[in-house]
C-alpha positions as CSV (number, residue, x, y, z in Angstrom):
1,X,0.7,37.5,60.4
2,X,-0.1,36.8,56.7
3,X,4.1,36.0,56.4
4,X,3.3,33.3,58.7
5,X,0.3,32.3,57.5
6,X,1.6,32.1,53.8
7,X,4.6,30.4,54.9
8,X,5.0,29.3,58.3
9,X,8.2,27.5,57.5
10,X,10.1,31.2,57.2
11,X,8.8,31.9,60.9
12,X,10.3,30.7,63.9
13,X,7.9,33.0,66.4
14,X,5.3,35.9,66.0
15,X,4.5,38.8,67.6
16,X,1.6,40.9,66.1
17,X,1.5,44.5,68.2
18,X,-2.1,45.7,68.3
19,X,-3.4,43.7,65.3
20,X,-5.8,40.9,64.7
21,X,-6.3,38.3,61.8
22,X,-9.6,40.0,60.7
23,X,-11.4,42.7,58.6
24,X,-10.7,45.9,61.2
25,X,-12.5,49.7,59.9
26,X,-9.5,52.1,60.6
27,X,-10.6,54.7,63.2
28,X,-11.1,58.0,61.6
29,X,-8.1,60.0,63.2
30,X,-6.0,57.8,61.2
31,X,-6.7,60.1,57.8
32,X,-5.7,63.0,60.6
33,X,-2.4,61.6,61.1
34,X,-2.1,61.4,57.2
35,X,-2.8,65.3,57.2
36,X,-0.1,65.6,59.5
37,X,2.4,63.8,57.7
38,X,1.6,65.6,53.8
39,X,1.8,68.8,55.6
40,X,5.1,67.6,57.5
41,X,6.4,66.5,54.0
42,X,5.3,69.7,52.3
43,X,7.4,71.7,54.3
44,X,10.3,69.9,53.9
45,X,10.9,69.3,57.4
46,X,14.1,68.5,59.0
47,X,14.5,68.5,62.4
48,X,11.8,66.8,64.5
49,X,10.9,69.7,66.7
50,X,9.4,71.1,63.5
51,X,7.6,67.9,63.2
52,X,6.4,67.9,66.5
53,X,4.8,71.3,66.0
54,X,3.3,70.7,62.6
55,X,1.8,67.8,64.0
56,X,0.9,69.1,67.5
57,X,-2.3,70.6,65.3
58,X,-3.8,67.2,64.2
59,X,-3.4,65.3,67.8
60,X,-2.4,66.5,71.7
61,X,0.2,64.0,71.9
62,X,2.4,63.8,68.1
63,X,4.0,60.5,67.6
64,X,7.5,61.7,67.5
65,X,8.5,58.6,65.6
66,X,6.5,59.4,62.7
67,X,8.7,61.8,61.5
68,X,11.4,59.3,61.7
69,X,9.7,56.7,59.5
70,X,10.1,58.4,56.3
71,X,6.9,56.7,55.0
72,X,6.0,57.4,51.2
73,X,3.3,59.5,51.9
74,X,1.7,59.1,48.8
75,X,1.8,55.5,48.5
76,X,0.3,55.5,52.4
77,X,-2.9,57.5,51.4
78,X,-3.3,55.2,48.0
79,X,-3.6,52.2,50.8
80,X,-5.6,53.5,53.3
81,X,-8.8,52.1,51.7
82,X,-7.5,48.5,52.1
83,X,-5.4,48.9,54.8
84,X,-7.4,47.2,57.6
85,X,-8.2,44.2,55.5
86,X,-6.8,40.9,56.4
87,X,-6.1,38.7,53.3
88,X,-7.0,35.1,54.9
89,X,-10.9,34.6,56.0
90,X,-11.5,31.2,56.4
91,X,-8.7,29.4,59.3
92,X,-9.2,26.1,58.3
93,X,-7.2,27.0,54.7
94,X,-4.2,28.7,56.8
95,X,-2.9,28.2,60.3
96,X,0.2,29.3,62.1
97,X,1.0,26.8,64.6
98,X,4.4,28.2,66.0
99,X,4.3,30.2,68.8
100,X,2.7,33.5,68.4
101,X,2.4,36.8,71.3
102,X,-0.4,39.4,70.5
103,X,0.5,42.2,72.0
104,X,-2.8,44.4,72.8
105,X,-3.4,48.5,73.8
106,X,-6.2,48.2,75.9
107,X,-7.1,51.9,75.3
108,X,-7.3,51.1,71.4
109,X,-10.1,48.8,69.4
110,X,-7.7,47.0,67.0
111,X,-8.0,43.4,69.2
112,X,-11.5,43.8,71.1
113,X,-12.2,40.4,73.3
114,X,-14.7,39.3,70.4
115,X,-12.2,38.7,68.1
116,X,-10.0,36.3,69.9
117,X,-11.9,33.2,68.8
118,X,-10.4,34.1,65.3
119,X,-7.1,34.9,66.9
120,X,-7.7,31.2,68.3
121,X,-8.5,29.4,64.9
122,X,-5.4,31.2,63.2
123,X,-3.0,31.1,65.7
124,X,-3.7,28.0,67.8
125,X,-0.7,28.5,70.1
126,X,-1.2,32.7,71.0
127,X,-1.0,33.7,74.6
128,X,-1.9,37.6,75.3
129,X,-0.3,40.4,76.3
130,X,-1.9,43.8,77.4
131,X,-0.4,47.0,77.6
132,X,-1.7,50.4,78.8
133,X,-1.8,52.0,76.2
134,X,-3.3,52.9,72.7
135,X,-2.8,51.5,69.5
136,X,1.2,52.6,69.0
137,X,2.2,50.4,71.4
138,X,5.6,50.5,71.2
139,X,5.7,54.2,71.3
140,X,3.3,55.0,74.3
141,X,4.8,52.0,76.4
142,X,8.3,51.3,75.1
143,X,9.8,49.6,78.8
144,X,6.1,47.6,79.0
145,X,6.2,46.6,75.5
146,X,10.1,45.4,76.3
147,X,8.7,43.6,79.8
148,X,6.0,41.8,77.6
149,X,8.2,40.4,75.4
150,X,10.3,39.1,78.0
């Protein structure tokens, strides 16, 4: 979003998955997840069973495609403090006017029906699409994610 926002020339279409263009207070299991992943990294992990289990003790369900990410751990946990803030508060000094798919978990808070006004002023052209499923999208729902961008 801020790509486009900054520059819309460099984008041709958007899809945000599960984000919106405003301040958002990252949910508290998020740090969990973190745990998860130091511990994961600590160990020196390499198969993803191992993964799973490690991480089967921070959530019922592990993401078996964070352990495929390979995310700097440390540089993660030094961002979480700004991580849900969106750099652009005022839409009349940036607008994206191509054409621009949010994609929305209706079982997490990241895009809540109050914030689609501000969806509105930064993305004039957005159209909707909800998914069944938390915030990792992609992950919980690959095939309705797929259909959705279809």
């Amino acid at each position: 979003m801020t790509v486009a926002l900054r520059s819309p020339n460099l984008v041709g279409a958007l899809v945000p998955v599960d984000n919106a263009p405003v301040d958002a207070i990252l949910k508290s299991d998020f740090y969990k997840y973190l745990e998860g992943m130091e511990e994961i990294q600590d160990a020196g992990v390499k198969k993803q069973a191992q993964a799973d289990q490690i991480l089967s003790k921070y959530e019922d369900k592990p993401q078996s495609d964070i352990f495929a990410m390979r995310i700097p751990i440390k540089t993660l946990a030094s961002s979480l403090g700004k991580m849900g803030d969106f750099p652009f508060k005022d839409p009349h000094e940036a607008c994206y006017k191509g054409p621009t798919l949010f994609v929305r978990g209706i079982r997490s808070h990241y895009i809540a029906d109050d914030v689609l006004p501000a969806i509105g002023q930064f993305f004039p052209r957005f159209i909707m699409s909800d998914v069944d499923s938390g915030h990792w999208v992609i992950s919980e729902q690959p095939e309705a994610f797929r259909q959705g961008m279809i």
